[in-house]
C-alpha atoms as a printed R data frame, in Angstrom:
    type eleno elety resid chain resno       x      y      z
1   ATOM     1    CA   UNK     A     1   0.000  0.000  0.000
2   ATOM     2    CA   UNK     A     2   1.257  3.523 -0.749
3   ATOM     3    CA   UNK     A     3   0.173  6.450  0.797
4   ATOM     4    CA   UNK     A     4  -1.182  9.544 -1.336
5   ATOM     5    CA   UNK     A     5  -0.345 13.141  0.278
6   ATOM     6    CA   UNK     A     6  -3.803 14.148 -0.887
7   ATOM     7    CA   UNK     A     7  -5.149 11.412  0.158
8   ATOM     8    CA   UNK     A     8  -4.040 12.619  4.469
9   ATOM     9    CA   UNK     A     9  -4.348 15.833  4.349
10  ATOM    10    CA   UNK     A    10  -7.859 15.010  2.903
11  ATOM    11    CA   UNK     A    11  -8.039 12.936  6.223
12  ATOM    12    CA   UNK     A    12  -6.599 15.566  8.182
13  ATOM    13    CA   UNK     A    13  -8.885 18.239  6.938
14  ATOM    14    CA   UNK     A    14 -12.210 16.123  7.598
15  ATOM    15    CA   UNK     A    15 -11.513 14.990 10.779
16  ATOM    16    CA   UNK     A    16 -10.376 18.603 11.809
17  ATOM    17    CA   UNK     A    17  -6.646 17.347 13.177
18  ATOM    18    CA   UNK     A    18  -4.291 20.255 14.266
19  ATOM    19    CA   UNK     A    19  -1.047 17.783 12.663
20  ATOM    20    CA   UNK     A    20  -0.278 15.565 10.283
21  ATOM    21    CA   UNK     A    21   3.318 13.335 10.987
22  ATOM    22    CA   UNK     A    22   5.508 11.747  8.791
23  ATOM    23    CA   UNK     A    23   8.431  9.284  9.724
24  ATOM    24    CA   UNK     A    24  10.163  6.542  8.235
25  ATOM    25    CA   UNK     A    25   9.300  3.207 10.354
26  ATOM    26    CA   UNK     A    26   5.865  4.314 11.515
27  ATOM    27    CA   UNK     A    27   2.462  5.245  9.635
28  ATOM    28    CA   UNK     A    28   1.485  8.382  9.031
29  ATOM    29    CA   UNK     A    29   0.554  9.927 12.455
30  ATOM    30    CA   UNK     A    30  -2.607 12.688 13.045
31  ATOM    31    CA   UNK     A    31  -2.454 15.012 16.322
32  ATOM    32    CA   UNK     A    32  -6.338 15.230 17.147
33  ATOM    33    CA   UNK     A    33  -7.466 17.351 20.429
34  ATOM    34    CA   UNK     A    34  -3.772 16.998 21.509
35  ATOM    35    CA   UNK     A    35  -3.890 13.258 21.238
36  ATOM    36    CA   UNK     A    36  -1.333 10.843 18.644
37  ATOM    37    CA   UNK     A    37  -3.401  8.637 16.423
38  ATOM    38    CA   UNK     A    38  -1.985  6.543 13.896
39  ATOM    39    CA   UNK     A    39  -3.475  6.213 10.556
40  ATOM    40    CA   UNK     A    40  -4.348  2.331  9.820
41  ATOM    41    CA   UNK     A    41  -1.746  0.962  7.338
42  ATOM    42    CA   UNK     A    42   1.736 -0.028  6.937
43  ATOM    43    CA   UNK     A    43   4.476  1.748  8.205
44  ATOM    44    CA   UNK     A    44   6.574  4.576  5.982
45  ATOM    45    CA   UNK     A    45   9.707  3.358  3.660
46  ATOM    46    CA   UNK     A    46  12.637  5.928  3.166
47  ATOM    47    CA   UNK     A    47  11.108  6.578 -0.417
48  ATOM    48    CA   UNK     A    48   7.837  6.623  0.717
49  ATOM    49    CA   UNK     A    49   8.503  9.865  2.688
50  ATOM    50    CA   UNK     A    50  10.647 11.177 -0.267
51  ATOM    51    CA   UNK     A    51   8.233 11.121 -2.616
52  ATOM    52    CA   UNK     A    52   5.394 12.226 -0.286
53  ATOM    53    CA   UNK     A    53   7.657 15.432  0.819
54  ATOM    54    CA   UNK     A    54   8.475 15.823 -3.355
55  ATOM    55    CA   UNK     A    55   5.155 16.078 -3.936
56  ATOM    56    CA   UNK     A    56   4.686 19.174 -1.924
57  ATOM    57    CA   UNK     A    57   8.557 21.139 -1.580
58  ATOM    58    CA   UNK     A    58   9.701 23.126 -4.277
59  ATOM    59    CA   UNK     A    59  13.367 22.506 -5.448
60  ATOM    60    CA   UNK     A    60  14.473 25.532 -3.314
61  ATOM    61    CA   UNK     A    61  13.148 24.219 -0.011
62  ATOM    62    CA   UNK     A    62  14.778 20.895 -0.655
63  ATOM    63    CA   UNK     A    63  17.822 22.697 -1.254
64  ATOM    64    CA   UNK     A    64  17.483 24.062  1.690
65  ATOM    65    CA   UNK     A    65  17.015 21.110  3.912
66  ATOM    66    CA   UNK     A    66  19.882 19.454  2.158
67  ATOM    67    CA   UNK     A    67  22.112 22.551  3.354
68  ATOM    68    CA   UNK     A    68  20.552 23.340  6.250
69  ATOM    69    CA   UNK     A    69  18.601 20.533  7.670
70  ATOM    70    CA   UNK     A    70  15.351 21.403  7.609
71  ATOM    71    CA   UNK     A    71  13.199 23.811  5.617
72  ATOM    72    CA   UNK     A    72   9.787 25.553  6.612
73  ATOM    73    CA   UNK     A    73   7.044 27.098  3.744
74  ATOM    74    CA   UNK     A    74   3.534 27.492  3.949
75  ATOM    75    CA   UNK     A    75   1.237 25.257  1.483
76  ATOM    76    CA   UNK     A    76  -2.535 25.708  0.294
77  ATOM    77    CA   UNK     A    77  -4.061 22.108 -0.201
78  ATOM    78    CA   UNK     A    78  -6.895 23.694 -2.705
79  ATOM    79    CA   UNK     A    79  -9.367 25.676 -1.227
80  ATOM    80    CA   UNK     A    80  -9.878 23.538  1.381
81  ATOM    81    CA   UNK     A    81  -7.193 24.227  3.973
82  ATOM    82    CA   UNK     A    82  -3.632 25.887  4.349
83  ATOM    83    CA   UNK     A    83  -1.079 24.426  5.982
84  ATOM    84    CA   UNK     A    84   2.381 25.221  7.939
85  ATOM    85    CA   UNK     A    85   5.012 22.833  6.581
86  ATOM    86    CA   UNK     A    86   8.202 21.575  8.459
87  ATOM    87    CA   UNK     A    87  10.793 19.179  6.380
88  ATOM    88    CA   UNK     A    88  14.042 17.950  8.284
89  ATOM    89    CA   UNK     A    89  16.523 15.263  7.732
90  ATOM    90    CA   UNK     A    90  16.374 12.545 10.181
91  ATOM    91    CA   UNK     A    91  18.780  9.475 10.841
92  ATOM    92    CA   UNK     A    92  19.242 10.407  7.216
93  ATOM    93    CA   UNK     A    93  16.016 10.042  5.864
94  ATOM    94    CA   UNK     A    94  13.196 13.064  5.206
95  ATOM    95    CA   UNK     A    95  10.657 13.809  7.601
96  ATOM    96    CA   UNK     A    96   7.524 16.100  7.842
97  ATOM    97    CA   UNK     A    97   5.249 17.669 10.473
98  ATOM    98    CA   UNK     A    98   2.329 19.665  8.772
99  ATOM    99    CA   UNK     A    99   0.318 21.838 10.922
100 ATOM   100    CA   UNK     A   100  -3.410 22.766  9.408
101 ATOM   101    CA   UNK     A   101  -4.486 26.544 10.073
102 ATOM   102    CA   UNK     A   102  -7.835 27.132 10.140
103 ATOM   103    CA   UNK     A   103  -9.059 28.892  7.206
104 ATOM   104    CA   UNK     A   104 -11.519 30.737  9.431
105 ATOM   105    CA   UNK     A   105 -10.373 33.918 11.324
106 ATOM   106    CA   UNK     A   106 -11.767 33.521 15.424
107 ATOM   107    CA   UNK     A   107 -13.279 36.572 16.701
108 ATOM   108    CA   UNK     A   108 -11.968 37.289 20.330
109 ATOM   109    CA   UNK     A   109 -14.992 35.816 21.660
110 ATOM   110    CA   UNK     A   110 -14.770 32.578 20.098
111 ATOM   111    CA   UNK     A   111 -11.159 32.704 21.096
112 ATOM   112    CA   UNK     A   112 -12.189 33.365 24.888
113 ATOM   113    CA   UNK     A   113  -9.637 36.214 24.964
114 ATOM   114    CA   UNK     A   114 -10.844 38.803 27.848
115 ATOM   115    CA   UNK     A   115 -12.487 41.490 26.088
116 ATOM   116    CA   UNK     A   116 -10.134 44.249 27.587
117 ATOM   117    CA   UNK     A   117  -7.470 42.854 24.787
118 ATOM   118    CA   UNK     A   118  -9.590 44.620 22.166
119 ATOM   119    CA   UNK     A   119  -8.789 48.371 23.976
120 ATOM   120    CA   UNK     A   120  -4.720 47.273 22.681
121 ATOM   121    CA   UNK     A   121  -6.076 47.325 18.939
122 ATOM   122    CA   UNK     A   122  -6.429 50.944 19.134
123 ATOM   123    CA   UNK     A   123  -3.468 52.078 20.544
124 ATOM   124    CA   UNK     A   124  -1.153 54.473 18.766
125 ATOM   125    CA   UNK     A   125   1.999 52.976 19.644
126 ATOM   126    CA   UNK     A   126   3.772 50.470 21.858
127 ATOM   127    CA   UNK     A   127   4.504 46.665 22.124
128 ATOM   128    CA   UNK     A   128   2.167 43.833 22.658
129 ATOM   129    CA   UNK     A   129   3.344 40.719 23.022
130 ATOM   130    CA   UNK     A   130   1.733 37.461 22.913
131 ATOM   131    CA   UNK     A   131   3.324 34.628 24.462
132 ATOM   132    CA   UNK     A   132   3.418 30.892 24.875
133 ATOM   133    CA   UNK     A   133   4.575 27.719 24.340
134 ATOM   134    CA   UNK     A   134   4.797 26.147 20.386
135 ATOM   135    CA   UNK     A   135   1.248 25.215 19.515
136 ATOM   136    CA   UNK     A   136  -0.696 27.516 22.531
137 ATOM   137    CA   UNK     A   137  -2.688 29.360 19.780
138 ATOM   138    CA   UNK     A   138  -0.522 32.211 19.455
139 ATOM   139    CA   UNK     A   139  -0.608 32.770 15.275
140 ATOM   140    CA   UNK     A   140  -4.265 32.139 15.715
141 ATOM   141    CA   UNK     A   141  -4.673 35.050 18.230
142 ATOM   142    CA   UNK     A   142  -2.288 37.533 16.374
143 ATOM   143    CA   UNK     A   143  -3.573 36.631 13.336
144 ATOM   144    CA   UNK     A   144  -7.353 37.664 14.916
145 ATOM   145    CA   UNK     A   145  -6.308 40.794 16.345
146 ATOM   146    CA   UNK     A   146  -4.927 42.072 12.948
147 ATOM   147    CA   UNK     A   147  -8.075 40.735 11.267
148 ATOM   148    CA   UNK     A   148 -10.306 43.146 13.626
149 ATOM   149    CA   UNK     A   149  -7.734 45.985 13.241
150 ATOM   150    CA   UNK     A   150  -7.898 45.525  9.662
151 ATOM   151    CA   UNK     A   151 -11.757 45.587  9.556
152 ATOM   152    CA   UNK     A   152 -12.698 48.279 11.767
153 ATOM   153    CA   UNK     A   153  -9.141 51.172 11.188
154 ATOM   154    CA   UNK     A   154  -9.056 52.853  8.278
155 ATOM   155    CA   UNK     A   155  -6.449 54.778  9.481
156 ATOM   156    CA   UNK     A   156  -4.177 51.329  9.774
157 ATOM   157    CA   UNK     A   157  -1.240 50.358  7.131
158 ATOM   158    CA   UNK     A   158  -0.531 47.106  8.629
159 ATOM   159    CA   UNK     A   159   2.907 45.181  7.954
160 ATOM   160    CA   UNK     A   160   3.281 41.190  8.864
161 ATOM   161    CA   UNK     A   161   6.889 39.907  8.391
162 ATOM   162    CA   UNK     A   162   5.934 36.000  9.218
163 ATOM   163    CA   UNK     A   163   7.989 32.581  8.622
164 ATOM   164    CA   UNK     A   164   6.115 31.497  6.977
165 ATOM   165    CA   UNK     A   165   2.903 33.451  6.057
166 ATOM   166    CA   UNK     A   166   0.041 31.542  8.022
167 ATOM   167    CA   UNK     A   167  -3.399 33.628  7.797
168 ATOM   168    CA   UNK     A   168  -3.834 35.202  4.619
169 ATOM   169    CA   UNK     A   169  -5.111 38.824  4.821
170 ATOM   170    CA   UNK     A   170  -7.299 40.417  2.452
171 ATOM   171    CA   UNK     A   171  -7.397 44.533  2.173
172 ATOM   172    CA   UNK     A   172 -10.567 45.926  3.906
173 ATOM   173    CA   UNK     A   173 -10.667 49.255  5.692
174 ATOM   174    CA   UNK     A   174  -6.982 49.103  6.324
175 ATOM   175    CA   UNK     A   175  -4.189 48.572  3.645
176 ATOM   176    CA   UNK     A   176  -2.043 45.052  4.572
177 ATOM   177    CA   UNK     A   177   0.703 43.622  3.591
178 ATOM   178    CA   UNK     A   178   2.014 40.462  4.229
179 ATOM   179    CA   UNK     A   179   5.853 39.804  3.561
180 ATOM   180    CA   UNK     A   180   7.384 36.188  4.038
181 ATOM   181    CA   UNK     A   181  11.150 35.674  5.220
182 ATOM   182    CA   UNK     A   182  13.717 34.067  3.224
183 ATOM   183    CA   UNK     A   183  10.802 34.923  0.327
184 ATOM   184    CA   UNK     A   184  10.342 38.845  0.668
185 ATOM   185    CA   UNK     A   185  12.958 39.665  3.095
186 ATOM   186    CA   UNK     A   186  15.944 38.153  4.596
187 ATOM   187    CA   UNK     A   187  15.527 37.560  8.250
188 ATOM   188    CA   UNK     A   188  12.688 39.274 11.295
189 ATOM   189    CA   UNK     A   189  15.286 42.125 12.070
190 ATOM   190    CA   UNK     A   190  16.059 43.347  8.385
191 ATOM   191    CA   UNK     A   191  12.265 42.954  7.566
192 ATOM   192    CA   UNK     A   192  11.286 45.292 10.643
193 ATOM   193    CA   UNK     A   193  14.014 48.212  9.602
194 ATOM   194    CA   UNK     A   194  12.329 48.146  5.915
195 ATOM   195    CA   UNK     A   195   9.148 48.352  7.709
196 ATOM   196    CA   UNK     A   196  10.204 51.520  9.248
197 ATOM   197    CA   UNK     A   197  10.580 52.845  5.591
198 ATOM   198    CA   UNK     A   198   7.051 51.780  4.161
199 ATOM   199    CA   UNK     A   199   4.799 54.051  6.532
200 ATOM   200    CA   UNK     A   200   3.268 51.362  8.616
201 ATOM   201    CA   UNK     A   201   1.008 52.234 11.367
202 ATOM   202    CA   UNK     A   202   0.937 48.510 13.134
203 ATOM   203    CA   UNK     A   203   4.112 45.973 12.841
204 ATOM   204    CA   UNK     A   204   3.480 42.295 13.321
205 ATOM   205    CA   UNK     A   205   6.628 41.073 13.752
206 ATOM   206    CA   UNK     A   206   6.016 36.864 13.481
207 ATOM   207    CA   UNK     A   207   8.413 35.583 15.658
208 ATOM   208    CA   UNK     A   208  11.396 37.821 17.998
209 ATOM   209    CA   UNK     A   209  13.551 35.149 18.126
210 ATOM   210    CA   UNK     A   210  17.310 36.819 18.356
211 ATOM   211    CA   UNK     A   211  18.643 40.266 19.733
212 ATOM   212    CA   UNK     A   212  18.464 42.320 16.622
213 ATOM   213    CA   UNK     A   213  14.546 41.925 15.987
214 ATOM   214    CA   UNK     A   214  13.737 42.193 19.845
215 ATOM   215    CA   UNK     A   215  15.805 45.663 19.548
216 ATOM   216    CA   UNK     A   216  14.326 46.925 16.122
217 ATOM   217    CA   UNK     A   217  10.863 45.804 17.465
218 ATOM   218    CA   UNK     A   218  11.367 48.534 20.467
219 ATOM   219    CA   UNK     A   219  13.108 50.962 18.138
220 ATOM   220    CA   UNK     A   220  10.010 50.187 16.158
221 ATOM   221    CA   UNK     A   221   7.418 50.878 18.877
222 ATOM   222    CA   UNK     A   222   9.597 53.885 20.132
223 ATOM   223    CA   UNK     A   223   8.876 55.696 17.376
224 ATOM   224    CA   UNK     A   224   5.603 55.575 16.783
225 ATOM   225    CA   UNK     A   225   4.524 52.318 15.872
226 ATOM   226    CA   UNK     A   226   2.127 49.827 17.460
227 ATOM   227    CA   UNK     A   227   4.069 46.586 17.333
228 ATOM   228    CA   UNK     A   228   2.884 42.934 18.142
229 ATOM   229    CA   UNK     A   229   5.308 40.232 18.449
230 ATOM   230    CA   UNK     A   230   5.347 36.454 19.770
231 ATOM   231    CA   UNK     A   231   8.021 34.780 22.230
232 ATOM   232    CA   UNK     A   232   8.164 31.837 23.554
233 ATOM   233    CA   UNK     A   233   8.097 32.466 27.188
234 ATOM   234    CA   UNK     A   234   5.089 31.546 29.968
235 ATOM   235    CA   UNK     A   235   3.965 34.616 31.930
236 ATOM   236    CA   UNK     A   236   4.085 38.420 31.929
237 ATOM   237    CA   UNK     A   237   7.782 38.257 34.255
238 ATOM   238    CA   UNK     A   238   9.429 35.704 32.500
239 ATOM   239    CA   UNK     A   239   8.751 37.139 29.233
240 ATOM   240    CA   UNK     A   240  10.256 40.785 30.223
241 ATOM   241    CA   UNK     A   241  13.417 38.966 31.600
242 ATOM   242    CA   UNK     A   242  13.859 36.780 28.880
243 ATOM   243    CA   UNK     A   243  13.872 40.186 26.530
244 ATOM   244    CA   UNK     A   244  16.075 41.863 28.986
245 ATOM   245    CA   UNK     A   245  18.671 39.157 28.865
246 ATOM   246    CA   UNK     A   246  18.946 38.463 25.488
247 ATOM   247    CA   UNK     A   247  21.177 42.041 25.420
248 ATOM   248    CA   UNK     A   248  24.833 41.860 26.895
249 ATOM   249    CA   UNK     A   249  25.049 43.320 30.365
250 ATOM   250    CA   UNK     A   250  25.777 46.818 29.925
251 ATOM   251    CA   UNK     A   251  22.971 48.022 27.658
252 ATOM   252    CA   UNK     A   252  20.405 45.608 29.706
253 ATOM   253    CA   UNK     A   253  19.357 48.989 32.381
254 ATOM   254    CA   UNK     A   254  18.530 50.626 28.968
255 ATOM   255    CA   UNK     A   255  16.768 47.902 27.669
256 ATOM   256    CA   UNK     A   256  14.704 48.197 30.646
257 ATOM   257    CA   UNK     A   257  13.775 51.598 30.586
258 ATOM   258    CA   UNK     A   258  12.604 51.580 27.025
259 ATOM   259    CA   UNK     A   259  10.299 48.269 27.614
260 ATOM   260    CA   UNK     A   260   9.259 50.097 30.800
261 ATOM   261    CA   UNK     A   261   7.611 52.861 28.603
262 ATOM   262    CA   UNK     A   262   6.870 51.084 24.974
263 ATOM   263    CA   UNK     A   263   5.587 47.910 26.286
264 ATOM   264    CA   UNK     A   264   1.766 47.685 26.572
265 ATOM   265    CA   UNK     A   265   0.581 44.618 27.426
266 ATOM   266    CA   UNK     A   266   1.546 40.844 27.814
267 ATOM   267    CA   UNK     A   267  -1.002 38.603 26.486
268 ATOM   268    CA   UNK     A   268   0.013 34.855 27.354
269 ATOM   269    CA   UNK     A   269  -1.631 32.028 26.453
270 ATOM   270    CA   UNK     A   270  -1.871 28.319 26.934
271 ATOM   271    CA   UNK     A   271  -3.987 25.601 25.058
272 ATOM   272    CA   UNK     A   272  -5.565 22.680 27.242
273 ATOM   273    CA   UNK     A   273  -7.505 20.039 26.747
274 ATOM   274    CA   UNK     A   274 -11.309 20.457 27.783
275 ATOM   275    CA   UNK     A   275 -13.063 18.324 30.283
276 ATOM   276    CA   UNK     A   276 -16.499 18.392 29.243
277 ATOM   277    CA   UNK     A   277 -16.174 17.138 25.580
278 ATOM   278    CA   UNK     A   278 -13.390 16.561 22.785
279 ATOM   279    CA   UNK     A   279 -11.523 19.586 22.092
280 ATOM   280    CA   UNK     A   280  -9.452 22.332 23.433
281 ATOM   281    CA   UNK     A   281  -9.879 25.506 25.572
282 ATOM   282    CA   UNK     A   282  -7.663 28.756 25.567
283 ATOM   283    CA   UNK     A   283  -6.329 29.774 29.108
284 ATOM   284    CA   UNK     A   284  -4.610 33.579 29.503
285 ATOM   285    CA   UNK     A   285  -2.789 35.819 31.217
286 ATOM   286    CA   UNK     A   286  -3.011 39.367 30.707
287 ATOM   287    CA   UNK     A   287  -0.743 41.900 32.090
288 ATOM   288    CA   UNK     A   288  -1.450 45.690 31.169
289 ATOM   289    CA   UNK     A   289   1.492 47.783 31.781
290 ATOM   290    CA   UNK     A   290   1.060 50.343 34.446
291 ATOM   291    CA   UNK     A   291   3.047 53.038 35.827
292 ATOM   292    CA   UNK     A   292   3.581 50.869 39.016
293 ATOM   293    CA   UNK     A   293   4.327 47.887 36.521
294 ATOM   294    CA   UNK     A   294   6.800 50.137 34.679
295 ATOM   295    CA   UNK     A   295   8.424 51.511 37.944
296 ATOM   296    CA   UNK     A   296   8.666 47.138 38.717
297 ATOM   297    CA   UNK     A   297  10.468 46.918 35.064
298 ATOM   298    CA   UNK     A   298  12.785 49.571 35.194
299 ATOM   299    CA   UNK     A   299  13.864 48.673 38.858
300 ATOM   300    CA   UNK     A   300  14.624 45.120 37.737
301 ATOM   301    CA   UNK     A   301  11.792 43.297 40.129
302 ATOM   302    CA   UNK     A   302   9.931 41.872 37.833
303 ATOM   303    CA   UNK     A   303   9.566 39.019 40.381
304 ATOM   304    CA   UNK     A   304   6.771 41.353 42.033
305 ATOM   305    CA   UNK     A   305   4.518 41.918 38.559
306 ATOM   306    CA   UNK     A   306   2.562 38.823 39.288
307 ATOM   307    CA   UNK     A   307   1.017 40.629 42.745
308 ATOM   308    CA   UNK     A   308   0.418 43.341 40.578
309 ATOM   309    CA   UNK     A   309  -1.677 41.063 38.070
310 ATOM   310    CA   UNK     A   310  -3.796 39.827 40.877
311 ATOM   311    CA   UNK     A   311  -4.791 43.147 41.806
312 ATOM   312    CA   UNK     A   312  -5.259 44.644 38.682
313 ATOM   313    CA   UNK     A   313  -8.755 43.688 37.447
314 ATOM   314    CA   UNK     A   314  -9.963 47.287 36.961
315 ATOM   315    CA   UNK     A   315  -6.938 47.763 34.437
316 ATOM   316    CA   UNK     A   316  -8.555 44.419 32.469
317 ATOM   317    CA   UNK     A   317  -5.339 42.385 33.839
318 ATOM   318    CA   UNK     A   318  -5.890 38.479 34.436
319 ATOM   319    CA   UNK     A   319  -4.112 36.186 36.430
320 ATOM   320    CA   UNK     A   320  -3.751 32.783 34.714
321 ATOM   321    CA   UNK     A   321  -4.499 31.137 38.068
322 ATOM   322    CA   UNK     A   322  -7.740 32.541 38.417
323 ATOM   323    CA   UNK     A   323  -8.248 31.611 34.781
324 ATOM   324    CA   UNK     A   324  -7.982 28.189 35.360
325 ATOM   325    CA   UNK     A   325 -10.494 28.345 38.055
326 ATOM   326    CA   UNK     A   326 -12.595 30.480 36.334
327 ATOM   327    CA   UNK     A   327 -12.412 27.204 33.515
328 ATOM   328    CA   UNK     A   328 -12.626 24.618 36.401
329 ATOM   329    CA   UNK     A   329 -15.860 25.903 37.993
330 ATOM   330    CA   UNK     A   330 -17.147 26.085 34.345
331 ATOM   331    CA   UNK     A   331 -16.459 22.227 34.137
332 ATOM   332    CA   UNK     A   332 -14.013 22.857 31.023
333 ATOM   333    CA   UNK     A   333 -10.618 21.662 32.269
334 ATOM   334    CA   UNK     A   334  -9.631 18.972 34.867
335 ATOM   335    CA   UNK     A   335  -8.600 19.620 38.297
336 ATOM   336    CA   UNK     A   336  -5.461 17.839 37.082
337 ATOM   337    CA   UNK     A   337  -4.649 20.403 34.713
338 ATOM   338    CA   UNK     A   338  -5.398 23.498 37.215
339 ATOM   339    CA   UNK     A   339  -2.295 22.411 39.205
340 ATOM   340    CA   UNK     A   340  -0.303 21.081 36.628
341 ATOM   341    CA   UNK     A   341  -0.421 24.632 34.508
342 ATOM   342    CA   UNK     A   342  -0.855 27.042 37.521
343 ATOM   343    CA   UNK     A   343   1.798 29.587 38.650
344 ATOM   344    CA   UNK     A   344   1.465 29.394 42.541
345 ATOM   345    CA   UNK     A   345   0.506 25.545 42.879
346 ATOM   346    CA   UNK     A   346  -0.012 25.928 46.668
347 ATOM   347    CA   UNK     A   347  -2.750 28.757 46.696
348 ATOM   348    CA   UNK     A   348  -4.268 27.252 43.835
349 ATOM   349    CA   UNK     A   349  -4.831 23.801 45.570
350 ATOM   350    CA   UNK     A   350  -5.905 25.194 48.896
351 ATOM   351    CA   UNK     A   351  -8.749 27.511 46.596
352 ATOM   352    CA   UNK     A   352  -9.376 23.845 44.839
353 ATOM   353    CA   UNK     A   353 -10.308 22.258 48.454
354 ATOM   354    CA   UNK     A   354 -12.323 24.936 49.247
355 ATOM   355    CA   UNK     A   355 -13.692 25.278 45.815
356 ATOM   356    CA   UNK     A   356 -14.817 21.368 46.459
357 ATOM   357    CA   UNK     A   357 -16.040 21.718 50.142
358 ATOM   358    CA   UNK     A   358 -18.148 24.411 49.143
359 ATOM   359    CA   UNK     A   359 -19.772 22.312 46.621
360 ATOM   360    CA   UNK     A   360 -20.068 19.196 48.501
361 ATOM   361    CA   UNK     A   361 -22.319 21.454 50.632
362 ATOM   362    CA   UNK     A   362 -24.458 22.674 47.950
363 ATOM   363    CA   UNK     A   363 -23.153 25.909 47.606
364 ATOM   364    CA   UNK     A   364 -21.643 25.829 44.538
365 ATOM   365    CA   UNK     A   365 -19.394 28.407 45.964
366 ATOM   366    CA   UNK     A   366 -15.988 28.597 46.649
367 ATOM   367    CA   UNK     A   367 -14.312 31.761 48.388
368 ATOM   368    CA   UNK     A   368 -14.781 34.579 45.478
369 ATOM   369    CA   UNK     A   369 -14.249 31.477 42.585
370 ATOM   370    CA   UNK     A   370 -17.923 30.650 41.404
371 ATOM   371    CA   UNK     A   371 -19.550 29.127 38.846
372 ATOM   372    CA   UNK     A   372 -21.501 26.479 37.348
373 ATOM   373    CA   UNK     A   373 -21.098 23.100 39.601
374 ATOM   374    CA   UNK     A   374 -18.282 21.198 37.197
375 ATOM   375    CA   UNK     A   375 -19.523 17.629 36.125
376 ATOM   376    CA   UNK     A   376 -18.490 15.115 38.193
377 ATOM   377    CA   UNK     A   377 -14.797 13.518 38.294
């Protein structure tokens, strides 16, 4: 038997999987709700992958992985579903991970972002980040955010610089445009100083991976700009020290100041698997920079921002913590994963007992957590 490449990502696109795997010595493998299935059939040859990755790469991405090791494009499958292709070499022999994106564009809502996000989409300038671990849902959230600026500003030129373009954009009362690295521009860094030269209004930067596109993306939103870029960092804290340390010691007090005063907001995310049916559910935290936040940033004590967070509700901050509960009581997400993904596991177990007594005695209630009695574990 021989496996067709329209043929899976036919299956991949009907049964709505997030991931299609291919590996030499094991079937074709589908990531559905967060769970490994493999397809029924034999297992993958070394030319079996070859020709299943041929069918798909162009010459210049083979090149690539040939040279480099690995290669990354974007791919349309028709008009039924685009999708984010990863080749690699491995023990020798090509491999591929393709990740669908959803051809429809989430509205916040449907997201489950907190509504005070949307207040960010109108700034005039600044950074917003949006953070999380590969595969939390960050593209999807970015890639909704410009979607709403781009319907309702029509004072907006938007630039994406993305590897590789996800979410394709159409022009509606904004002007967008979409430029691909290693296809329209080098690299993040040299595609943000270009940026600087097209008179852009918002900067989505896809990815600040290295110094030199974390600095142009604050040079960016220094001067003007509103910038959104993604990192792959858990929390509002972590996130500002991992930008802080990326720059050698003696500029890092400078580094501080500026994110002190550019930085808007830190959105970060996490995906998790629901409780009540198949699927997953979004879990945030948002952190709004304020001037006691900035005074926190600029002193280097970020280790103090979470307190902050918790008491910062009237500024449209959330802590993730109280998100999960907030999802718990709901019945969306498992006790199990409450602890597992919370920041301050003590608190958040003694709020689970009480959470539990409260309901065992009919209350439904559980200190200022409440909700919907979860279904039963």
């Amino acid at each position: 038997m021989s496996y067709s490449m329209s043929d899976l990502l036919q299956l991949v696109v009907s049964e709505g999987a997030a991931d299609l795997h291919l590996r030499v010595n094991t079937a074709p493998v589908i990531r559905l709700n967060g769970i490994l299935h493999r397809v029924d059939g034999p297992p993958l040859k070394p030319e079996d992958t070859e020709a299943l990755m041929r069918s798909i790469t162009s010459e210049d991405h083979i090149q690539h992985v040939r040279e480099r090791g690995g290669a990354d494009f974007g791919f349309a499958f028709g008009d039924m579903a685009r999708f984010r292709v990863s080749v690699f070499k491995e023990k020798g022999n090509f491999g591929m991970v393709l990740r669908q994106i959803p051809s429809k564009l989430l509205t916040l809502e449907q997201i489950g972002i907190p509504l005070s996000v949307r207040e960010l989409l109108y700034k005039p300038r600044g950074l917003v980040l949006v953070t999380g671990p590969t595969g939390s849902g960050k593209t999807t959230t970015l890639a909704s955010m410009i979607n709403i600026i781009n319907q309702e500003r029509d004072d907006a030129h938007i630039i994406t610089i993305e590897d590789p373009i996800e979410y394709y954009h159409t022009h509606k009362k904004a002007v967008i445009t979409q430029r691909e690295v290693h296809v329209d521009v080098p690299n993040f860094a040299e595609g943000l100083r270009r940026a600087l030269r097209q008179d852009p209004d918002i900067i989505m930067v896809g990815e600040m991976r290295d110094l030199e596109t974390m600095d142009a993306a604050i040079t960016a939103a220094e001067t003007g700009h509103l910038v959104f870029g993604t990192l792959h960092t858990t929390g509002a804290a972590k996130t500002i020290d991992r930008i802080t340390n990326a720059f050698p010691n003696d500029q890092q007090e400078q580094i501080r100041i500026q994110l002190s005063t550019v930085l808007q907001a830190v959105i970060s995310q996490l995906l998790l698997p629901r409780h009540d049916k198949p699927g997953r559910v979004a879990a945030f935290e948002i952190m709004i920079n304020t001037p006691s936040i900035g005074a926190l940033i600029r002193d280097n004590k970020t280790f103090r921002i979470n307190s902050d967070i918790q008491t910062g509700a009237k500024y449209g901050m959330v802590t993730l913590d109280g998100f999960l509960m907030e999802k718990y009581s709901q019945g969306l997400i498992s006790r199990e994963e409450v602890i597992t993904k919370s920041q301050d596991t003590v608190t958040i177990q003694a709020k689970l007992q009480e959470y539990d007594l409260a309901r065992a005695m009919g209350t439904g209630k559980g200190g200022s957590d409440s909700g919907p009695t979860p279904p039963k574990r």
